[in-house]
Backbone bond lengths (Angstrom), bond angles and torsions (degrees), N, CA, C in turn:
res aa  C-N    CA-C-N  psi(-1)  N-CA   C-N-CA  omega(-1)  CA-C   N-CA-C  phi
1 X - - - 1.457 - - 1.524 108.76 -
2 X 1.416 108.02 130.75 1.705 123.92 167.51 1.173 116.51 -58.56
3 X 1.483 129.49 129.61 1.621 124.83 140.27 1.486 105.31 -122.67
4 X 1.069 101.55 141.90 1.962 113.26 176.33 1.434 106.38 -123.45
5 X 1.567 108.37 125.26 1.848 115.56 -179.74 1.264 88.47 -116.16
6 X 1.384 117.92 170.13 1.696 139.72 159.52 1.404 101.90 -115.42
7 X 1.347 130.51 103.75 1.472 144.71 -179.57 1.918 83.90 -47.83
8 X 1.507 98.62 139.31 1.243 116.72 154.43 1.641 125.48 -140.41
9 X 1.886 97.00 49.15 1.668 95.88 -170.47 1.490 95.57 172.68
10 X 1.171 94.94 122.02 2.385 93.78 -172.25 1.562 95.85 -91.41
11 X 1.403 109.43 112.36 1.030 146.16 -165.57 1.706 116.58 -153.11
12 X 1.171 130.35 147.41 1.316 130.02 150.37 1.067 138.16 -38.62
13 X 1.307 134.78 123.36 1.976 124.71 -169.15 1.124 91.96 -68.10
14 X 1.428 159.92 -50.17 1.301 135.28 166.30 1.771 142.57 -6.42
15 X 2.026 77.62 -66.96 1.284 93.96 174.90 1.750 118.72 -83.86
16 X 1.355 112.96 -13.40 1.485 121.55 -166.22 1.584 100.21 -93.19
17 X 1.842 126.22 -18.57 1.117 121.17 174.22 1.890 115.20 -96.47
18 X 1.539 99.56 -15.52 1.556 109.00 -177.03 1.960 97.11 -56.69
19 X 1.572 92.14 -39.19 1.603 111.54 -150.86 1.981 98.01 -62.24
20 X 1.329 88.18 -19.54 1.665 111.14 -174.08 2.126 114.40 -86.60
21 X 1.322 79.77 -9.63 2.127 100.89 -166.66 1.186 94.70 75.15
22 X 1.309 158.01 47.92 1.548 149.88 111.07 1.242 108.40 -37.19
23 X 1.394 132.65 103.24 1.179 116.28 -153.68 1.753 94.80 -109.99
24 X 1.282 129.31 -146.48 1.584 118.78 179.52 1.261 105.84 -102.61
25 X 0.971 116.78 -25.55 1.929 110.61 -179.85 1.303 92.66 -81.12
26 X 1.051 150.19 -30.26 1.816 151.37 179.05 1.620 85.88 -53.39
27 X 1.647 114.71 -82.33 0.854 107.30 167.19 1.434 158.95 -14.14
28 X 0.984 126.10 -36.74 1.775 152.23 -164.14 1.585 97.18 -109.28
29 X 1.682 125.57 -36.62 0.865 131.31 155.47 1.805 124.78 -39.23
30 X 0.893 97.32 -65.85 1.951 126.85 -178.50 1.414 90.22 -58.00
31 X 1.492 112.97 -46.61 1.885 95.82 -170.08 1.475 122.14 -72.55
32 X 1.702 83.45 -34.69 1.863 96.45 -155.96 1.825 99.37 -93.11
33 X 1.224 120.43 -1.08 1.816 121.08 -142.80 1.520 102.26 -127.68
34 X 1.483 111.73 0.32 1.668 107.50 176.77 1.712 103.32 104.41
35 X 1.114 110.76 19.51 1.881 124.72 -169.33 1.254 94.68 -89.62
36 X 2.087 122.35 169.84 0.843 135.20 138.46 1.638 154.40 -148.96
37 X 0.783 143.52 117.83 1.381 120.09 -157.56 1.295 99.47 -96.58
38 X 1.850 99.54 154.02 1.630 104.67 179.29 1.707 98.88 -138.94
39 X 0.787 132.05 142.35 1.533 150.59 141.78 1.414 132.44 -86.63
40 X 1.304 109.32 87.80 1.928 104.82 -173.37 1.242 99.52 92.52
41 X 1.326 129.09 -12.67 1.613 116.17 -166.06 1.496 108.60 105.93
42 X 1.215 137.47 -8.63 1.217 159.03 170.52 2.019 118.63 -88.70
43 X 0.941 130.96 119.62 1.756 163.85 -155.80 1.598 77.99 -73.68
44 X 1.322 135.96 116.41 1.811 140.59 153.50 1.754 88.35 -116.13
45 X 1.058 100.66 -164.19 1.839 144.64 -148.67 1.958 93.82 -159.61
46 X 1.793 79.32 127.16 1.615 72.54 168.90 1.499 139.93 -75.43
47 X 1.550 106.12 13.91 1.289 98.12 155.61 1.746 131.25 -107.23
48 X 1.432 99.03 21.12 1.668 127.49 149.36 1.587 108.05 -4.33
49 X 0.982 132.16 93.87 1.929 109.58 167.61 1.213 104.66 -83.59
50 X 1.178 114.67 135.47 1.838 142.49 -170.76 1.288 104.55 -101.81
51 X 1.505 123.89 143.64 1.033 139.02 170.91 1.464 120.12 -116.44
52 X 1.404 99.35 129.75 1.799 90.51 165.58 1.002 133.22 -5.13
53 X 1.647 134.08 127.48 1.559 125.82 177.46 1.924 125.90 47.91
54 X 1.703 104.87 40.21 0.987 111.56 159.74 1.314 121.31 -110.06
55 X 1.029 117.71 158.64 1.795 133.40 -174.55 1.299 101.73 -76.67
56 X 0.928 110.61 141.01 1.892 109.78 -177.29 1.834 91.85 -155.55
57 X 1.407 88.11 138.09 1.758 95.53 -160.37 2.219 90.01 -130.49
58 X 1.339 115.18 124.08 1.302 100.55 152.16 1.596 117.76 -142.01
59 X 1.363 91.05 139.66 1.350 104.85 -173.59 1.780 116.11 -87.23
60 X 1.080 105.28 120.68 1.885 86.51 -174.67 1.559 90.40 -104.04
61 X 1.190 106.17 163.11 1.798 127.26 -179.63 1.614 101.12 -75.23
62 X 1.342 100.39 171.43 1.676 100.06 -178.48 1.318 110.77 -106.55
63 X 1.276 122.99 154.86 1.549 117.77 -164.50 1.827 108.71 -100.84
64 X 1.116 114.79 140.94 1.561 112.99 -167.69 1.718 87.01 -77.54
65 X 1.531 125.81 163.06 1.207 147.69 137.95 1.847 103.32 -26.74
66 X 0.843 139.33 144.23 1.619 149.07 148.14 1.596 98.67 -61.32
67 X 1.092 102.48 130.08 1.749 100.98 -167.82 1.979 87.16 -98.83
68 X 0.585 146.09 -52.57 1.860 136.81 176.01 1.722 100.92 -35.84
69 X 1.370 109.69 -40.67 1.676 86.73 177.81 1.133 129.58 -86.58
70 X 1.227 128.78 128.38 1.286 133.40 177.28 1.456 118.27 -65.85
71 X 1.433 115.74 125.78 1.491 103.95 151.13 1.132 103.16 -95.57
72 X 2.151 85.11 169.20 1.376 80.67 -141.96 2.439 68.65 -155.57
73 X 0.704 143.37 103.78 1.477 164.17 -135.72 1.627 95.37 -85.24
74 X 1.652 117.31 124.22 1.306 112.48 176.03 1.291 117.51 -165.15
75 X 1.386 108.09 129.11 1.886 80.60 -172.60 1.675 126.85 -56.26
76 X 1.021 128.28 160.66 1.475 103.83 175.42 1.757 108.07 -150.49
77 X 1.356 103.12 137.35 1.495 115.39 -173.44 1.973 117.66 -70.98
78 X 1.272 96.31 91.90 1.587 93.63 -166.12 1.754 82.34 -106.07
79 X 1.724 83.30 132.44 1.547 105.20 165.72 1.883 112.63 -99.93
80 X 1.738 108.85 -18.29 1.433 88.31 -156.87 1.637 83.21 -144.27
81 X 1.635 124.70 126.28 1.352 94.75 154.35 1.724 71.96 -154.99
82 X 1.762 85.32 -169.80 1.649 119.17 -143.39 0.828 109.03 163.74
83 X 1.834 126.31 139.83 1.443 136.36 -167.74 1.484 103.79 -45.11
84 X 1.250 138.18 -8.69 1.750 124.92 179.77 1.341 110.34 -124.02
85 X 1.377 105.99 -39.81 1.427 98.41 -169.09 1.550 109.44 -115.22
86 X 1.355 125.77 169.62 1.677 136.65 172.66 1.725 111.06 -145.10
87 X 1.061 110.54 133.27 1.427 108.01 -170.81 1.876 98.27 -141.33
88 X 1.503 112.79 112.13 1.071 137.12 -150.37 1.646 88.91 -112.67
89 X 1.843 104.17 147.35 1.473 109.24 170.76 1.675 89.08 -101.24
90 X 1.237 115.35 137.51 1.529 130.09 179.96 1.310 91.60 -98.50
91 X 1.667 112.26 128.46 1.615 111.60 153.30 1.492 108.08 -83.60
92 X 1.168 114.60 168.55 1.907 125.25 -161.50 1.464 83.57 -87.88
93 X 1.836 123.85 158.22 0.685 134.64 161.68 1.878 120.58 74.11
94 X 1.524 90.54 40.09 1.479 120.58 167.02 1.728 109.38 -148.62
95 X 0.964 119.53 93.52 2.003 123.23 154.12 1.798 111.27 -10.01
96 X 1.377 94.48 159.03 1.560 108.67 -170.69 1.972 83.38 -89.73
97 X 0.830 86.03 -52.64 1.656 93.40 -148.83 1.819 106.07 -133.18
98 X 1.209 116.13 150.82 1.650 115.35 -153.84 1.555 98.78 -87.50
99 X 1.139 108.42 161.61 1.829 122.52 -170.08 1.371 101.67 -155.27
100 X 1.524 113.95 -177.87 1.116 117.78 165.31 1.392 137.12 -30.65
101 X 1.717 88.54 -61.24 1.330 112.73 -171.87 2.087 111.94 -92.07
102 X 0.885 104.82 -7.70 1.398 128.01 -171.63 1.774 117.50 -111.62
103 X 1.394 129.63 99.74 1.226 100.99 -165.78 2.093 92.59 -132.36
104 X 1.605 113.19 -13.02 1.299 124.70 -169.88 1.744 92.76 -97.58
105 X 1.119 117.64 87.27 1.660 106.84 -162.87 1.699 103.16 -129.09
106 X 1.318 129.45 -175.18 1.304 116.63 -157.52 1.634 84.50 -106.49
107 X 1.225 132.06 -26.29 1.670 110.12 163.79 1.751 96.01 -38.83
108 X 1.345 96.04 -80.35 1.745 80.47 -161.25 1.279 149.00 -76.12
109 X 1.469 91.66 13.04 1.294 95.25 144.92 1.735 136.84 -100.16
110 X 1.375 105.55 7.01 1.419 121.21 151.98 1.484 121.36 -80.39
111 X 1.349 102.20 -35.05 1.437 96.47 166.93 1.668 115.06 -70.56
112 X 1.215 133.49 -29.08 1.898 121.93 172.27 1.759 93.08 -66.77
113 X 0.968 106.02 -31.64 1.875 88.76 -169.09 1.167 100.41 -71.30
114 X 1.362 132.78 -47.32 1.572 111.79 179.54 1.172 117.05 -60.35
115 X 1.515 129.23 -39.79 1.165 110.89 165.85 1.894 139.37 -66.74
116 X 1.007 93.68 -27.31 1.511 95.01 168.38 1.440 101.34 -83.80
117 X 1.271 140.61 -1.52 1.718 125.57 166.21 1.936 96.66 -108.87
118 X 1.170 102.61 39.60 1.677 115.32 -179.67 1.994 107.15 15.68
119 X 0.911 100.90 41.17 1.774 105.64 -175.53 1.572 100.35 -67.28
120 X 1.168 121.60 127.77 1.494 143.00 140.19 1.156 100.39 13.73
121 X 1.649 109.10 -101.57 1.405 132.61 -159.94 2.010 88.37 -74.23
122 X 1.302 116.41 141.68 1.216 125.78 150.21 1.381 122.62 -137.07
123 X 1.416 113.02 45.39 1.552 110.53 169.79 1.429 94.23 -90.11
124 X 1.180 111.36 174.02 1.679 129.56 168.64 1.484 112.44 -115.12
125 X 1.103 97.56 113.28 1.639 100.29 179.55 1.938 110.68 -119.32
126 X 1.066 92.04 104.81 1.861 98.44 172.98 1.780 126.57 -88.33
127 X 1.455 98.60 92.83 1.491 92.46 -178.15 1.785 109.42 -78.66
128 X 1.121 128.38 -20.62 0.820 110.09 166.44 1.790 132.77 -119.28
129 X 1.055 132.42 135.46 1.439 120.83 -175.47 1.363 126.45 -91.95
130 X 1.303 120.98 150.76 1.622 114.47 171.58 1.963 114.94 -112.78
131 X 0.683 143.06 171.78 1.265 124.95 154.36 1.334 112.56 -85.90
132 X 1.277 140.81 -176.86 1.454 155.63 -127.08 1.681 85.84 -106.79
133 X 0.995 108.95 -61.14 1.861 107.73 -155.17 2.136 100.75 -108.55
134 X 1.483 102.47 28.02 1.811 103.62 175.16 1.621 84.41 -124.56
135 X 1.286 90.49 142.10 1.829 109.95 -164.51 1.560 80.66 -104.51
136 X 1.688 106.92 174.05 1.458 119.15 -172.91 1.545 136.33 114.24
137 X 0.735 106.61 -164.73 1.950 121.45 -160.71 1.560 83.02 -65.06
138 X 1.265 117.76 129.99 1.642 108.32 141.33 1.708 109.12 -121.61
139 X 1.346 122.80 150.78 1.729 113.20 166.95 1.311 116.28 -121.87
140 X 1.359 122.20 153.37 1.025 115.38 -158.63 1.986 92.87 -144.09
141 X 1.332 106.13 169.28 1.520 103.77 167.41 1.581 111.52 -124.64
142 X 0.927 92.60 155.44 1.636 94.21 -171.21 1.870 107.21 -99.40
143 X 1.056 110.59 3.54 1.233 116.24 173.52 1.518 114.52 -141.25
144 X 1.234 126.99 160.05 1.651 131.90 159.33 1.505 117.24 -60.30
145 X 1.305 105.62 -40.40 1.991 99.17 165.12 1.375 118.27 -71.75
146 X 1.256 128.20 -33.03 1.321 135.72 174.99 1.675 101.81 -66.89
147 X 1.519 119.64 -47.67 1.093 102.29 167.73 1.434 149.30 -60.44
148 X 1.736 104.63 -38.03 1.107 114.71 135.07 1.697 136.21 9.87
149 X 1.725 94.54 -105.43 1.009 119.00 163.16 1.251 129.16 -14.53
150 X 1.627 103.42 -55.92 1.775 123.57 -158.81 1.842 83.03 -102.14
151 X 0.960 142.42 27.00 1.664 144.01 161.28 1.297 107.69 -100.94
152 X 1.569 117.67 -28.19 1.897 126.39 175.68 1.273 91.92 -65.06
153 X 1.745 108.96 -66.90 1.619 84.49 -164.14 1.275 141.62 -92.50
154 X 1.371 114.58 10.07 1.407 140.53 135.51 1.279 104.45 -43.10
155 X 1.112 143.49 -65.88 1.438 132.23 176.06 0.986 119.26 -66.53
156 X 1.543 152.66 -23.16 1.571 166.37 96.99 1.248 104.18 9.98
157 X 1.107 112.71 -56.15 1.954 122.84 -174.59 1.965 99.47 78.12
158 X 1.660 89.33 46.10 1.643 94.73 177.75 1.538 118.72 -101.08
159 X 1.961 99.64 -19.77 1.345 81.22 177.74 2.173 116.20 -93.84
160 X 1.182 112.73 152.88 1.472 110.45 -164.66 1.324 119.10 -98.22
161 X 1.130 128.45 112.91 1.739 140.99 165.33 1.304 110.83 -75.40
162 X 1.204 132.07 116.96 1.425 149.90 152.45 1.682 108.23 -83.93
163 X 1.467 119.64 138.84 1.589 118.40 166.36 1.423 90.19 -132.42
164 X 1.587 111.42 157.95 1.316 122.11 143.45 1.453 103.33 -108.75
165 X 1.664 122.35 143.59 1.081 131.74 -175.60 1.494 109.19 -143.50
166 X 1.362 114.89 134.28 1.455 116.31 -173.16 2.277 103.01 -98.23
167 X 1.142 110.48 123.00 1.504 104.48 -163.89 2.027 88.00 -124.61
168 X 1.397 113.05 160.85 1.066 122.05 164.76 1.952 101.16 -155.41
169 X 1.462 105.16 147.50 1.792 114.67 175.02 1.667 91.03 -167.25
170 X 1.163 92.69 -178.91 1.607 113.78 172.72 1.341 125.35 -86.81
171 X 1.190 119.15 155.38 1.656 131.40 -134.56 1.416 112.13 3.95
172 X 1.618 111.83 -149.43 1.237 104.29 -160.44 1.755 152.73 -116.05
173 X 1.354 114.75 131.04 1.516 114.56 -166.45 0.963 125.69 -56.81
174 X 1.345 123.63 109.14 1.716 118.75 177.81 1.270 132.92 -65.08
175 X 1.351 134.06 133.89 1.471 149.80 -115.21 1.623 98.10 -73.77
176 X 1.256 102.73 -47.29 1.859 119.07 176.75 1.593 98.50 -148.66
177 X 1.696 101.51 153.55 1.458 112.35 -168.93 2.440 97.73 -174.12
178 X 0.782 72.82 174.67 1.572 99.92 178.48 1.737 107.38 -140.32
179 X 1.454 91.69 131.54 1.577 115.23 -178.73 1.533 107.04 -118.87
180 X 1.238 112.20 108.45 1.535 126.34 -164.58 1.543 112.65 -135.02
181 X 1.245 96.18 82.33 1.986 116.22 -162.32 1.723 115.38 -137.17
182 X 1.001 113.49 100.45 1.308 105.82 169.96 1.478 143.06 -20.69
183 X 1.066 143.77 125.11 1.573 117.89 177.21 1.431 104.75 -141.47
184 X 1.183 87.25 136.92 1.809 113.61 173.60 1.666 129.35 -107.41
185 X 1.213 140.09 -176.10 1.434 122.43 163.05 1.264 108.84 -98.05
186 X 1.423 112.29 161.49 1.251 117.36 -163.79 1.621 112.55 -65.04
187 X 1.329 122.39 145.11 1.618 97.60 153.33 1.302 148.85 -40.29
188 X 1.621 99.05 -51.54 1.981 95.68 173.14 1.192 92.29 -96.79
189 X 1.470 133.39 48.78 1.818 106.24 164.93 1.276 110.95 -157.57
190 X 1.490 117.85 161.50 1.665 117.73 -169.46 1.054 76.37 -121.60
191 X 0.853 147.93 36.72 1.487 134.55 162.44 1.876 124.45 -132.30
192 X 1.370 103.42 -68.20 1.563 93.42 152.78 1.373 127.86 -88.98
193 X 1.393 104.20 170.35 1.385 148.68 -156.08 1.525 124.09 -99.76
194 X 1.333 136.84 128.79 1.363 130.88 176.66 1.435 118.11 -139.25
195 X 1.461 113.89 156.51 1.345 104.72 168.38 1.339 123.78 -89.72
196 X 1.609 134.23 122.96 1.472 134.41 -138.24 1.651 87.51 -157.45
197 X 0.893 112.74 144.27 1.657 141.49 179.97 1.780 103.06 -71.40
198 X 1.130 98.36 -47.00 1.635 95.88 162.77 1.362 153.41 -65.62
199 X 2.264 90.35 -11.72 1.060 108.88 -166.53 1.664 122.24 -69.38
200 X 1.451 123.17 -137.77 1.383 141.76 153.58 0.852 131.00 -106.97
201 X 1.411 122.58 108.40 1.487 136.73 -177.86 1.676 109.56 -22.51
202 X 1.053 101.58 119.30 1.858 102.69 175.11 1.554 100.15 -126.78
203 X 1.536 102.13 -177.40 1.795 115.92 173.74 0.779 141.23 -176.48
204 X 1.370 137.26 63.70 1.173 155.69 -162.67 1.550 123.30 -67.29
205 X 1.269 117.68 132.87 1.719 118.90 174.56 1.166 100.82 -126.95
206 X 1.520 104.70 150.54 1.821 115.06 -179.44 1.314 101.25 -141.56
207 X 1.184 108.79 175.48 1.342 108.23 179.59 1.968 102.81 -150.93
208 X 1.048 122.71 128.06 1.480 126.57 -168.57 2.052 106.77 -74.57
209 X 1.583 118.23 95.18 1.262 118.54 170.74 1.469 125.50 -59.10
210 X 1.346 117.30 -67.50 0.993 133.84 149.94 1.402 141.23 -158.48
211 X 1.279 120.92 145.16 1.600 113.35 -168.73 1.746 110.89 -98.72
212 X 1.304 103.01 143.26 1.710 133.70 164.67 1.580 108.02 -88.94
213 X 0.933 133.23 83.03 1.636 123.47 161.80 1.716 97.67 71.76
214 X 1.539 119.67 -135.45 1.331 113.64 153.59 1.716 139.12 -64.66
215 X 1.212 93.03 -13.90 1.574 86.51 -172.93 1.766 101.06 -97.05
216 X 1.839 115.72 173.67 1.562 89.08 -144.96 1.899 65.67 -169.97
217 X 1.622 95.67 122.58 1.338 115.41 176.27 1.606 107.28 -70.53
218 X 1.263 122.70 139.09 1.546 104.01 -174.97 1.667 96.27 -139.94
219 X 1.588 132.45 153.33 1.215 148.01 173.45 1.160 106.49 -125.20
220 X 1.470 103.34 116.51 1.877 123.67 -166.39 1.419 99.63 -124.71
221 X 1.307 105.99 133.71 1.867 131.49 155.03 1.675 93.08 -112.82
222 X 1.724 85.06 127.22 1.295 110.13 172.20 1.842 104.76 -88.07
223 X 1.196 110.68 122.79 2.025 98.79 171.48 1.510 91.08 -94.63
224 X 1.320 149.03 -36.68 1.456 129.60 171.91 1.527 110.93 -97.46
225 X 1.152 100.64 175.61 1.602 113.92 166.64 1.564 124.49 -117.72
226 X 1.194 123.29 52.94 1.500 139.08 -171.18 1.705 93.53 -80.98
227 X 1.537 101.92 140.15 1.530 103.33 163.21 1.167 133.36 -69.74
228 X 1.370 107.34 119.14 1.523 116.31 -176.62 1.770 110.40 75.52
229 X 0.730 118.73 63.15 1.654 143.12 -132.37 1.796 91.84 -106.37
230 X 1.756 94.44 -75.88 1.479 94.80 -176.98 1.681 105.06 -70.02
231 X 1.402 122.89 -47.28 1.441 96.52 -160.27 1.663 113.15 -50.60
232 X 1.793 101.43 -48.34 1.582 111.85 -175.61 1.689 110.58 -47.98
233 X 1.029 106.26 -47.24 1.523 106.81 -165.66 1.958 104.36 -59.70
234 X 1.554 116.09 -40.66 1.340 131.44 176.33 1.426 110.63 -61.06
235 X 0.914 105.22 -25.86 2.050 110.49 -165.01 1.617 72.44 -92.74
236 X 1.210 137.01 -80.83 1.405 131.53 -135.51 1.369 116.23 -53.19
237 X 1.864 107.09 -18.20 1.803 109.21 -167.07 1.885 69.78 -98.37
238 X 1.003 160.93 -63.31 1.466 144.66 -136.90 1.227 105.70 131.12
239 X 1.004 129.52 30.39 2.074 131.12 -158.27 1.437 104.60 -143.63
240 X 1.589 140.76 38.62 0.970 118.45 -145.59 2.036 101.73 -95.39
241 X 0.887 105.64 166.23 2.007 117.65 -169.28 1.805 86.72 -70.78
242 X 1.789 82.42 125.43 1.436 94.51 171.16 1.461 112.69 -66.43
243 X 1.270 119.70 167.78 1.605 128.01 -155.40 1.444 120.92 43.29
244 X 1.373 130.44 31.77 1.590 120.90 -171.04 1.548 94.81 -124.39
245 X 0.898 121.68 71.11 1.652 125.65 176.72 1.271 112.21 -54.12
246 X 1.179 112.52 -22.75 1.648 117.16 -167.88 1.816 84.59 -73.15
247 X 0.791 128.88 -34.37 2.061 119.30 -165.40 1.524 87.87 -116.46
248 X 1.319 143.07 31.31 1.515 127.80 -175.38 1.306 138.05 81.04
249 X 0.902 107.83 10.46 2.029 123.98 -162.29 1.714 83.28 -81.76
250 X 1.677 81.45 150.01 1.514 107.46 173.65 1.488 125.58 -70.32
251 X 0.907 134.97 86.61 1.629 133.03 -174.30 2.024 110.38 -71.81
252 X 1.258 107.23 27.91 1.837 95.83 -172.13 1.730 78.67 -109.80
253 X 1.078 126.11 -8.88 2.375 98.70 165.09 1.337 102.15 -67.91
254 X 0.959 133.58 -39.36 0.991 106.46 -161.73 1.719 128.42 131.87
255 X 1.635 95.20 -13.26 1.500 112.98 -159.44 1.735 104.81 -102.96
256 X 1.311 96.20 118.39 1.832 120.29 -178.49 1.525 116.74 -58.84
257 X 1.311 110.46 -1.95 1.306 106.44 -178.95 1.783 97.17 -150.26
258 X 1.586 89.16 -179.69 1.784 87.85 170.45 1.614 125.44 -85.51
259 X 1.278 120.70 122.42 1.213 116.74 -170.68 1.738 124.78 -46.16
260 X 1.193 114.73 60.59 1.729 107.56 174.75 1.464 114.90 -134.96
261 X 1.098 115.37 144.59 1.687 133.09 -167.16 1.285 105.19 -137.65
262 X 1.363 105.52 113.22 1.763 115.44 167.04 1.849 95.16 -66.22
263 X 1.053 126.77 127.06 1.961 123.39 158.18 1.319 115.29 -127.54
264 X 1.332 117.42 -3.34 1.506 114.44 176.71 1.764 111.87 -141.55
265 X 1.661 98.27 109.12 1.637 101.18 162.84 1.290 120.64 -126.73
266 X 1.349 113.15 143.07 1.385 130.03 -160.15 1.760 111.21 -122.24
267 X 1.289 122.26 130.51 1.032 109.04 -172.62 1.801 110.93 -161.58
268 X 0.854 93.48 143.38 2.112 86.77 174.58 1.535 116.43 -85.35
269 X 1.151 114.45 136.54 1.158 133.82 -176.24 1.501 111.31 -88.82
270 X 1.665 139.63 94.47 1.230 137.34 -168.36 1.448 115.88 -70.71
271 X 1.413 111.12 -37.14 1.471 129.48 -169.24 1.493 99.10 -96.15
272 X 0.629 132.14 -37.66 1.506 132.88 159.31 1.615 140.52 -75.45
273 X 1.255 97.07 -6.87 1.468 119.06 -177.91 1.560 111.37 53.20
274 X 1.575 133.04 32.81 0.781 124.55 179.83 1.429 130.34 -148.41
275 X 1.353 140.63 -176.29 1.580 126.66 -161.27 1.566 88.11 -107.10
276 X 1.220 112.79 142.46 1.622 129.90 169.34 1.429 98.09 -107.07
277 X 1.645 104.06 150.02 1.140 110.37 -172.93 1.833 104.70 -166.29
278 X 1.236 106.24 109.04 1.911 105.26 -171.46 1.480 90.54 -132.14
279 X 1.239 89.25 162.73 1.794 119.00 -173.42 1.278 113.17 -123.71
280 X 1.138 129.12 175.69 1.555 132.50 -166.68 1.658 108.47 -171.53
281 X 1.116 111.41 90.16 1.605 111.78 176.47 1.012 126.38 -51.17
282 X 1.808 134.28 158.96 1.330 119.66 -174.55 1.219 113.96 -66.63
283 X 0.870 127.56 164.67 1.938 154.50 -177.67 1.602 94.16 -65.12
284 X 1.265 83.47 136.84 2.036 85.43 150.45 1.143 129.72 -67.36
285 X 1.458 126.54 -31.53 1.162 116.27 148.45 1.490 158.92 -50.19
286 X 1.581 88.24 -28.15 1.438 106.15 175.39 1.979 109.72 -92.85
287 X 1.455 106.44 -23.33 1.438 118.22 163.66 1.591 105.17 -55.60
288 X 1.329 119.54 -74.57 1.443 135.92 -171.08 1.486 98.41 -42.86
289 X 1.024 120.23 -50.83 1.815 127.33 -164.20 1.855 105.25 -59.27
290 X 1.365 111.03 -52.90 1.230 148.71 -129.15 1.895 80.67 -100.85
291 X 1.148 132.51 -57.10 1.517 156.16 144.05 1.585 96.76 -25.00
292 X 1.101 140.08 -50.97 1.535 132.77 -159.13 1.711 93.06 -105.91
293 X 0.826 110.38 -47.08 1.635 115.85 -170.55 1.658 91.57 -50.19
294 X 1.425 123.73 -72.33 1.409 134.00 151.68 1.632 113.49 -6.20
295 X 1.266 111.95 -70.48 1.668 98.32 168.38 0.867 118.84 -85.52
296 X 1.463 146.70 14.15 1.486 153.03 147.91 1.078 105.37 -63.21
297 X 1.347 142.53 -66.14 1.582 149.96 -164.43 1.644 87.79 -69.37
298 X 1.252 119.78 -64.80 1.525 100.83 -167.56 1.419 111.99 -62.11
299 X 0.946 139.76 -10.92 1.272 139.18 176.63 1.697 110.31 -80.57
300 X 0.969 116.72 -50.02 1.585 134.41 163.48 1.782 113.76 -22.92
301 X 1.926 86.95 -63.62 1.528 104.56 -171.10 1.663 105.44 -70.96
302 X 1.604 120.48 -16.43 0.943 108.47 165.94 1.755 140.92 -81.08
């Protein structure tokens, strides 16, 4: 894959592509992997000194598939793609990435789509994760520089996660709020999550959509990315996501999983010079639920 800059600063291609997130293993890649850099049309070394208003061309090599992952053939709901990036609606109750217990997962089924769209690069790179049973946005890069890239602002905390989450507890949830609680892993568990004084700074904002009786539609921006972030943070004030038994959620709606939906991701576009931005409507499940709860309350008031 091509990238073309116009040097604007006499500097080293080293330092003038670092300035770009070419990072050094990118680098070492390009030298050692079938890569190349050109200047003017002319073969440099990245320690090349560049001059003002030169052409600077680099070619990175193409990345093989990971041969351990299986593809594995599926249709899949793509809302967003483009030579770098792909941004997939995840249905609930499929894994980010394969495990023990997990082996039909949306890596691999990103990996058959690259191959049946015979693309260059076929690694799978997931910048963003979902858990197994939260439906929604996932993004991904279709390259290691693209991934790159989208790792700055992951560390920036620039690119934006939206959830809708359905929560129910006793008395009452305030309309909008911030949840600013540490979380750690549990003592007896590798698996869940708690809020602990020892933990990692997290921070959650919600905002109250609308309420059914007790339970109470909610729209969350995550400012960290701690595991299990929203359910823990919801269970800890008394609000925890219906169907999430693992943190206390109410299992009498009806709903097979824990109520959360990524629907809004936001992100900058480097190669494009521009802000990405996709949506994701509620679930049928959370419609259907949300639909009965609706004639529950009216039935109530009657």
């Amino acid at each position: 894959m091509r990238f073309e800059f116009t040097v604007d600063e006499h500097v080293k291609v080293k330092t003038f592509l670092k300035r770009h997130e070419i990072s050094k293993a990118l680098l070492a890649k390009i030298k050692y992997r079938g890569g190349q850099i050109l200047v003017n049309n002319q073969p440099q070394f990245a320690t090349y000194l560049l001059d003002v208003g030169d052409h600077l061309i680099v070619d990175i090599p193409r990345e093989e598939a990971f041969e351990k992952l299986e593809a594995v053939d599926k249709d899949l709901s793509i809302v967003y793609e483009d030579d770098h990036f792909l941004i997939l609606d995840k249905p609930s109750g499929v894994a980010s990435i394969p495990s023990i217990n997990h082996s039909n997962t949306m890596a691999n089924y990103v990996k058959a789509y690259y191959i049946r769209q015979a693309y260059d690069n076929q690694q799978v790179h997931i910048v963003t994760r979902l858990d197994r049973d939260t439906s929604g946005l996932m993004l991904f890069a279709k390259h290691g520089y693209a991934h790159a890239r989208l790792d700055k602002q992951l560390q920036k905390k620039t690119i934006e996660k939206r959830y809708y989450a359905l929560v129910k507890g006793e008395g009452v949830l305030e309309k909008k709020g911030d949840i600013i609680a540490p979380i750690a892993r549990s003592e007896d568990s590798i698996i869940t999550r708690r809020v602990a004084s020892g933990g990692k700074y997290a921070h959650t904002s919600y905002q109250v959509l609308a309420q059914y009786g007790d339970v109470y539609l909610v729209d969350i921006k995550l400012h960290t990315g701690r595991t299990h972030q929203i359910r823990v943070h919801f269970s800890h004030i008394g609000f925890p996501l219906l169907g999430d038994d693992l943190y206390g959620g109410s299992l009498g709606e009806g709903l097979e999983r824990q109520a959360l939906h990524c629907h809004s991701l936001t992100f900058y576009n480097p190669f494009q010079a521009e802000v990405v931005k996709q949506t994701s409507p509620l679930p049928e499940d959370f419609q259907k639920l949300i639909q009965n709860l609706n004639i529950s309350t009216r039935n109530k008031e009657l």
